[in-house]
C-alpha positions as CSV (number, residue, x, y, z in Angstrom):
1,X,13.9,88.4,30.1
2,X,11.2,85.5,30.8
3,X,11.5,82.4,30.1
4,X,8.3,82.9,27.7
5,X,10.3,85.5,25.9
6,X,13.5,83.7,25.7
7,X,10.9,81.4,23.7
8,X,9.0,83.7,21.5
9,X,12.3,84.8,20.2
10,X,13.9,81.4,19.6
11,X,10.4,80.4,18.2
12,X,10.3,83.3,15.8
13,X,14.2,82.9,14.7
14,X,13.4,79.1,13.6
15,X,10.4,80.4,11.9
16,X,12.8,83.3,10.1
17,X,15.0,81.0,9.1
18,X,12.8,78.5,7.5
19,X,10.8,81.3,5.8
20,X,13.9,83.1,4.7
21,X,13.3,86.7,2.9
22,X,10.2,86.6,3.0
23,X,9.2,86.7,6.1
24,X,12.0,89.8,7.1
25,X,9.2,92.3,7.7
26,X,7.4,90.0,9.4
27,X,10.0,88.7,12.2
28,X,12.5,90.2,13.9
29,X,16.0,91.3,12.2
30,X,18.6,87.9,12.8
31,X,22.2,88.8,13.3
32,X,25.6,87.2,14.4
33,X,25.8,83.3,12.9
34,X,21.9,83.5,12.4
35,X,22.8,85.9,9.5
36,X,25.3,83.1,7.5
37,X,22.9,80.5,8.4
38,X,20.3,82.2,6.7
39,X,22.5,83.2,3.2
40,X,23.6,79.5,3.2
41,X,19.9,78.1,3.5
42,X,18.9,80.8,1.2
43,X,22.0,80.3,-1.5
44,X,20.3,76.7,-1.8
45,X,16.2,77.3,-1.4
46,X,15.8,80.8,-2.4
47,X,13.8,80.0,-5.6
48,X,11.7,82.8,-5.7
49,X,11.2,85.1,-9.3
50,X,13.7,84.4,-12.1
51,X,16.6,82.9,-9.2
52,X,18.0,79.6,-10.1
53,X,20.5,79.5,-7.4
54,X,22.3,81.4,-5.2
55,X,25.9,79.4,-5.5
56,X,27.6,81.3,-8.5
57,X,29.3,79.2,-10.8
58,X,32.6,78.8,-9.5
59,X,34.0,75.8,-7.4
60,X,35.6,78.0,-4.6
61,X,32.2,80.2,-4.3
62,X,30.8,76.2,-3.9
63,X,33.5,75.1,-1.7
64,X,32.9,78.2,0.2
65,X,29.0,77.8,0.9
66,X,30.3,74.0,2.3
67,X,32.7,75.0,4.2
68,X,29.6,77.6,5.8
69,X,26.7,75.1,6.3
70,X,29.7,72.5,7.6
71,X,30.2,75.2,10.5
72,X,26.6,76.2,11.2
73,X,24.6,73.2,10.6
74,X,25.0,69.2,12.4
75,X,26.4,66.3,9.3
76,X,22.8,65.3,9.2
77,X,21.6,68.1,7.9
78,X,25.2,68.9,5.9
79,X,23.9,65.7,4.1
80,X,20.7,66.6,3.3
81,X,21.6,70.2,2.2
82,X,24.5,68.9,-0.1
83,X,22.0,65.9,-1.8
84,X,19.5,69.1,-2.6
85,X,22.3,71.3,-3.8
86,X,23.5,68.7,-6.4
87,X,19.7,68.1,-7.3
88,X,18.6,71.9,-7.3
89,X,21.7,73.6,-8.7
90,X,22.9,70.8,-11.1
91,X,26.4,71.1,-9.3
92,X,27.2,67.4,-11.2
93,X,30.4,69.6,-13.2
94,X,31.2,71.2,-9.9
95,X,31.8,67.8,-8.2
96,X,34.7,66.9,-10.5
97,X,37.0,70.3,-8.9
98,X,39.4,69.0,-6.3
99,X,39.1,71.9,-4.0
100,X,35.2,71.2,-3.6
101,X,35.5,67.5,-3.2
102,X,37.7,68.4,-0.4
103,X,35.1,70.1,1.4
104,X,32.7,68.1,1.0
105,X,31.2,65.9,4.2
106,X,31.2,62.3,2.7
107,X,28.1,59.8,2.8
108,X,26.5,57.1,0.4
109,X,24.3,59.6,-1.7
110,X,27.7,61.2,-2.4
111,X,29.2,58.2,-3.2
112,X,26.6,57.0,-5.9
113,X,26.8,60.8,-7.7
114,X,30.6,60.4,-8.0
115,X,29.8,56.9,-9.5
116,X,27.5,58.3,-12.0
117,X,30.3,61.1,-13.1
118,X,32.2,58.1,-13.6
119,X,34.9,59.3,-16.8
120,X,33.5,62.6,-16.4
121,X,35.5,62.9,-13.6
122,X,38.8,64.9,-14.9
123,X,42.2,63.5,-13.9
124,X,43.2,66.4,-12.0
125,X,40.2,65.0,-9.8
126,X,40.4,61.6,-10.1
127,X,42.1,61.1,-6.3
128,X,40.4,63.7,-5.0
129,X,36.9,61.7,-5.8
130,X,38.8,58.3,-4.7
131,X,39.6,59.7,-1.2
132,X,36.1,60.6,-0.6
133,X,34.4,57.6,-1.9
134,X,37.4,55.7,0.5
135,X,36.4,57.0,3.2
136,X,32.9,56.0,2.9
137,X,33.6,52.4,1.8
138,X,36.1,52.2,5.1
139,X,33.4,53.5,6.9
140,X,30.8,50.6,5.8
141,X,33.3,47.4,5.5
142,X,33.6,48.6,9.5
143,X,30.1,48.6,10.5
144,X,29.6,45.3,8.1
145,X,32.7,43.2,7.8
146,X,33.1,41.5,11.7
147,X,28.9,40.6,11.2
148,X,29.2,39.0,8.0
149,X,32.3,36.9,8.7
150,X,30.6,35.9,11.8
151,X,27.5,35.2,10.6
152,X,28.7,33.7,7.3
153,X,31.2,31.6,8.5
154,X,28.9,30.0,11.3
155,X,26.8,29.1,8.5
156,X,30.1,27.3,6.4
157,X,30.7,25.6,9.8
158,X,27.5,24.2,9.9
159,X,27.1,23.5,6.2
160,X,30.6,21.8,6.5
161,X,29.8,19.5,9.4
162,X,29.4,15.8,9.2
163,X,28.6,12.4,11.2
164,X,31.7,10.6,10.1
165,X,34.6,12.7,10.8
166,X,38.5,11.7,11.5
167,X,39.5,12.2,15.0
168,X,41.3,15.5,14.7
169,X,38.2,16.9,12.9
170,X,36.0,15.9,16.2
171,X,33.8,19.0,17.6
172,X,33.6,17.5,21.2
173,X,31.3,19.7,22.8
174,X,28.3,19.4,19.5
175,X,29.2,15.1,20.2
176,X,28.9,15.2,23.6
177,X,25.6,17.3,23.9
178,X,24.3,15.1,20.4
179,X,25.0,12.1,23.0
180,X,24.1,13.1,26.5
181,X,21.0,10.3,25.9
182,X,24.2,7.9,26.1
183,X,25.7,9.0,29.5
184,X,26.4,5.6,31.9
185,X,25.9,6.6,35.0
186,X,27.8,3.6,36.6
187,X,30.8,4.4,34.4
188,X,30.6,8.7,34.4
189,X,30.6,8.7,31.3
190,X,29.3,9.3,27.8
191,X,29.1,6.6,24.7
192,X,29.2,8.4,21.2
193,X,26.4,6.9,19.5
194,X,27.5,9.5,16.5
195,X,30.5,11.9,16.2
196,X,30.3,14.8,14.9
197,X,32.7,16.9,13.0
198,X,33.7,19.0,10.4
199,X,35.3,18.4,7.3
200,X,38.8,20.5,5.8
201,X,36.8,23.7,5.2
202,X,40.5,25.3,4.7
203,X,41.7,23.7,2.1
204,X,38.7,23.2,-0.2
205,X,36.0,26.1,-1.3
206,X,32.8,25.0,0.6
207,X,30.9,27.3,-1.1
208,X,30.3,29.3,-4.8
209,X,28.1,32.8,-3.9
210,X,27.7,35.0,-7.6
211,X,26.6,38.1,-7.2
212,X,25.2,40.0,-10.3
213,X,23.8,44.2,-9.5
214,X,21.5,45.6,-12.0
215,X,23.7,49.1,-12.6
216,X,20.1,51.4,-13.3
217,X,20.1,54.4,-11.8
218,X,17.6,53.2,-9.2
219,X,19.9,51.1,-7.9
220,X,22.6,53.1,-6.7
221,X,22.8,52.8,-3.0
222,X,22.6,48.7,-3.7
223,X,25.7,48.8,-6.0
224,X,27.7,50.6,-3.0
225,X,26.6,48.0,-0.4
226,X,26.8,45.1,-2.7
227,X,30.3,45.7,-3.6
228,X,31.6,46.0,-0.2
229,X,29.9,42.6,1.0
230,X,31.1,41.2,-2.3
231,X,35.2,42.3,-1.3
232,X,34.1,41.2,2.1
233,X,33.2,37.3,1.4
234,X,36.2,37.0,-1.0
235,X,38.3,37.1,1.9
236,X,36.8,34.1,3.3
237,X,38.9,31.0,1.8
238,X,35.8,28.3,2.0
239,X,33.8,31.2,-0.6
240,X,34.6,31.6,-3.9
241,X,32.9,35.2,-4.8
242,X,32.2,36.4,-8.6
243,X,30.6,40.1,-9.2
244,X,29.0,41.2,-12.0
245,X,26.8,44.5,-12.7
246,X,25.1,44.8,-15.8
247,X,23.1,46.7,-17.5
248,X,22.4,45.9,-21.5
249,X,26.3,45.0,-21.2
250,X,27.5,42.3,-18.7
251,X,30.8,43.6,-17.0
252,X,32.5,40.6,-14.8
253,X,34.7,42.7,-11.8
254,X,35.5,39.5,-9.7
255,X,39.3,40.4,-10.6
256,X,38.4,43.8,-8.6
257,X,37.1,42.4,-5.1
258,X,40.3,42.8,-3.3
259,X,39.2,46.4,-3.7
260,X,35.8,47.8,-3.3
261,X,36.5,51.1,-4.6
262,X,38.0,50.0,-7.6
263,X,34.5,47.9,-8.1
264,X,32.7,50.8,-8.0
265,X,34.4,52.6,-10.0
266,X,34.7,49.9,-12.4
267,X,30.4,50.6,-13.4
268,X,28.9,52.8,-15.3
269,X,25.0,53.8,-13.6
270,X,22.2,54.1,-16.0
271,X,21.4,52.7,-19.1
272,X,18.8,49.9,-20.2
273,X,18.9,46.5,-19.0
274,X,19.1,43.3,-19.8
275,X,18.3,40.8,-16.9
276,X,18.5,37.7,-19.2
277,X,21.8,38.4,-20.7
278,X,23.2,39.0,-17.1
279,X,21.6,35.4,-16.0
280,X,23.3,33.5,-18.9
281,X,26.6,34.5,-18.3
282,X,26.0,34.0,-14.2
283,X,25.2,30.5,-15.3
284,X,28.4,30.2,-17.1
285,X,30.0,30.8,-13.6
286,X,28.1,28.3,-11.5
287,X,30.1,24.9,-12.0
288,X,28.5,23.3,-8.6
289,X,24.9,23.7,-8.6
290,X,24.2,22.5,-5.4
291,X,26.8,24.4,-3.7
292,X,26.1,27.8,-5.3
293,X,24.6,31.1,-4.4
294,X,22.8,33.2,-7.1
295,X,22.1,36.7,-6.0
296,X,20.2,38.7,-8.3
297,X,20.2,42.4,-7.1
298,X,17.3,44.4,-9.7
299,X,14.0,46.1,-9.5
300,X,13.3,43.9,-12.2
301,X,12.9,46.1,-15.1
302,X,13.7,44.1,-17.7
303,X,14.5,45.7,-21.5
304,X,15.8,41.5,-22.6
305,X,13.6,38.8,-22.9
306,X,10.9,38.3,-20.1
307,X,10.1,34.5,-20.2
308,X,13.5,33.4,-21.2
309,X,14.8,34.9,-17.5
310,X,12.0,33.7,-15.8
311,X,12.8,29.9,-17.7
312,X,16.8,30.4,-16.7
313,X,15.6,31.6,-13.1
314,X,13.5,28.3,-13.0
315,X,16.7,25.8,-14.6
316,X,18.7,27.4,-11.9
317,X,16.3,26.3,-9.2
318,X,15.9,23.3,-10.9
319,X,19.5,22.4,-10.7
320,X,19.9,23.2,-6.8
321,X,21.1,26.6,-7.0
322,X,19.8,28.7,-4.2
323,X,18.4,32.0,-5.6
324,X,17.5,35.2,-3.8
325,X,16.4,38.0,-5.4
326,X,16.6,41.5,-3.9
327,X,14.4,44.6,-5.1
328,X,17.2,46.4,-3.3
329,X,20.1,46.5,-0.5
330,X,20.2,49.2,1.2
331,X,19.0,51.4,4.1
332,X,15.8,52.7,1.9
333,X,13.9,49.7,1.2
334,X,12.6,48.4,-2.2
335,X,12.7,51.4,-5.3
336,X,9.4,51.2,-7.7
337,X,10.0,47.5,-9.4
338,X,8.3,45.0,-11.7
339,X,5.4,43.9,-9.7
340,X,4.4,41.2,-12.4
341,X,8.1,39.8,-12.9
342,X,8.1,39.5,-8.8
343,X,5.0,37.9,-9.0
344,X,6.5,35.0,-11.2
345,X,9.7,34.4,-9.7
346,X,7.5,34.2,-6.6
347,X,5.2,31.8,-8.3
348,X,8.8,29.8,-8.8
349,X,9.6,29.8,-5.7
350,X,11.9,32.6,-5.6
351,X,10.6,35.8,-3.7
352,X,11.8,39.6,-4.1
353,X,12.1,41.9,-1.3
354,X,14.1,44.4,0.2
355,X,17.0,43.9,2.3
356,X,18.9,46.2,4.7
357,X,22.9,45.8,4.9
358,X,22.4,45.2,8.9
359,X,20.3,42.1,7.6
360,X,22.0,40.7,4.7
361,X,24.8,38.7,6.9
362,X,22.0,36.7,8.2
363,X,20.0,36.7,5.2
364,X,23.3,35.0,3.6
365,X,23.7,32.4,6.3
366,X,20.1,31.1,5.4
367,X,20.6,30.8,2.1
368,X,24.5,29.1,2.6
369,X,22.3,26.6,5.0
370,X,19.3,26.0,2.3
371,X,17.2,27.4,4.7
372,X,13.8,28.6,4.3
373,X,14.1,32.4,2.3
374,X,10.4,33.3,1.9
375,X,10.0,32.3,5.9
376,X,12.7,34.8,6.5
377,X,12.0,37.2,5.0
378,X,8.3,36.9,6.3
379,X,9.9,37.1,9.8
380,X,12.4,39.8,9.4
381,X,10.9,42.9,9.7
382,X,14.0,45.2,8.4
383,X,14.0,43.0,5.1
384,X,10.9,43.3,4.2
385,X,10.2,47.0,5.3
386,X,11.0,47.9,1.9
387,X,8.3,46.1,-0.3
388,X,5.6,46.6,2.8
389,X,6.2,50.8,2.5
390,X,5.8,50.4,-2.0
391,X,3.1,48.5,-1.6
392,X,1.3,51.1,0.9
């Protein structure tokens, strides 16, 4: 067989594949795996006539047709296939039987449609659904926890240092290279002008960061990420960390961050919301003004009271709390959001925009610094990918 054959016939089993049935009298006959590929892409996109789905109704039929596209197919495709099977085949009841949550290949999207089960979820499956959303949090905290401790606690180092320090708080090399203009050449050696230092960042909280997520359905993804950054920080002993998600209801889950899982599971996705209520009681947290960290995580929907958030958004500012708002953080950029309510927290000062995980760490150290936030996020690309691509 040519080489040109050997491709003809690969080109015309991709195109049977993707076509499925109806292009059997078309292309040639597939056979061997071809064959299960094909009834496992066809279980799931075989729409045709009065067909609504070619799963059956029973978990082990389900657990079956996973077990299938796990074997044939590569995880990124397993992903996709299983997000369109819970979209196209309302499989939300199936999710709750053990034996399929074992089989299934865990990712985020997973994640967030246990979430929104939430005390649907029966008992007998109840650590079935934990082990799987586990696995993804232990999967995240590792790519994101040795970045954010890094990159958060440079920034408490250099919030925390001063010019009048006590000898055993001394950082040598930052006085020598502050005083190198000093150096006496006669003498080899340097006079320090000004030492610098840091003060007891272990024994006293440096820093207040409050995080409050917007629990709509919109914001899924965020409330996964948020929460394991959130369990993150509160390990750091200069940071105290609150967490909130709200929707009309205000739920405080600080008492939670030692465990992410038990964060997420702790909210309830959908709903209306109330930005303003959630902004009150985050004020009632904030007892240092100028040492705090208000992140606001929302597409800005708001169902409360408009200008009474924007006037608390504006008192916080007022009173030296840094405030970021984020339209989303995640890997997907910015969902559909209130362009006019953006408009007017950027007219205060305060801009929204997207952020990816990869970028929040460094996103956080700005803000921990008093940095410049709107020339940030003008700079970083990844942050702002997400409001660029909505606004296209």
């Amino acid at each position: 067989m040519t080489e040109e054959m050997v491709a003809n016939d690969e080109r015309g089993r991709r195109w049977r594949l993707v076509l499925g049935d109806a292009a059997a009298e078309s292309l040639p006959p597939l056979g061997g795996a071809n064959t299960a590929m094909d009834g496992a892409l066809g279980a799931l996109y075989d729409t045709g006539g009065d067909r609504k789905g070619g799963l059956g109704k029973s978990a082990p039929s389900v657990a079956r047709w996973l077990g299938d596209i796990r074997t044939y197919f590569p995880s990124t495709v397993v992903q996709v296939m299983q997000r369109d099977a819970v979209e196209r085949l309302n499989l939300h009841a199936l999710l709750t039987e053990p034996e399929l949550l074992d089989t299934v290949v865990p990712d985020i999207d997973m994640v967030t449609t246990l979430i929104g089960l939430g005390r649907a979820i029966p008992a007998k499956s109840r650590a079935s659904a934990r082990a799987l959303v586990r696995k993804v949090v232990d999967e995240v905290e590792r790519r994101v926890a040795e970045r954010t401790r890094s990159a958060v606690g440079a920034a408490l180092d250099r919030a925390a240092r001063v010019n009048r320090p006590k000898m055993h708080d001394v950082d040598w090399n930052a006085t020598i290279a502050r005083n190198l203009h000093n150096y006496l050449p006669e003498q080899k050696t340097i006079v320090p002008e000004r030492l610098v230092g840091y003060g007891r960042r272990s024994r006293v909280v440096t820093k207040d960061i409050v995080l409050a997520i917007d629990q709509s359905g919109s914001m899924a993804n965020s409330i996964v990420y948020a929460s394991i950054f959130g369990a993150v920080i509160a390990t750091m002993r200069s940071v105290r960390t609150s967490l909130v998600v709200f929707d009309t209801e205000v739920v405080d889950l600080t008492d939670r961050l030692e465990d992410p899982v038990d964060v997420l599971f702790g909210t309830t996705l959908g709903g209306g919301t109330d930005i303003n209520r959630a902004i009150a009681y985050c004020q009632g947290l904030i007892t240092r003004p100028a040492d705090s960290i208000f992140v606001l995580i929302s597409d800005l929907y708001e169902g409360g009271v408009r200008d009474e958030m924007l006037k608390r958004v504006a008192q916080m500012t007022g009173d030296g709390v840094q405030v970021v708002v984020l339209l989303a953080l995640s890997d997907e950029g910015a969902p559909a959001f209130d362009r006019e309510i953006a408009g007017a927290l950027a007219a205060l000062g305060v801009p929204a925009f997207a952020c990816t995980p990869d970028a929040f760490p460094d996103l956080l150290a700005v803000a921990i610094n008093r940095g410049d936030i709107v020339g940030w996020a003008d700079a970083n690309e990844l942050a702002q990918r997400g409001m660029s691509e909505d606004a296209d």
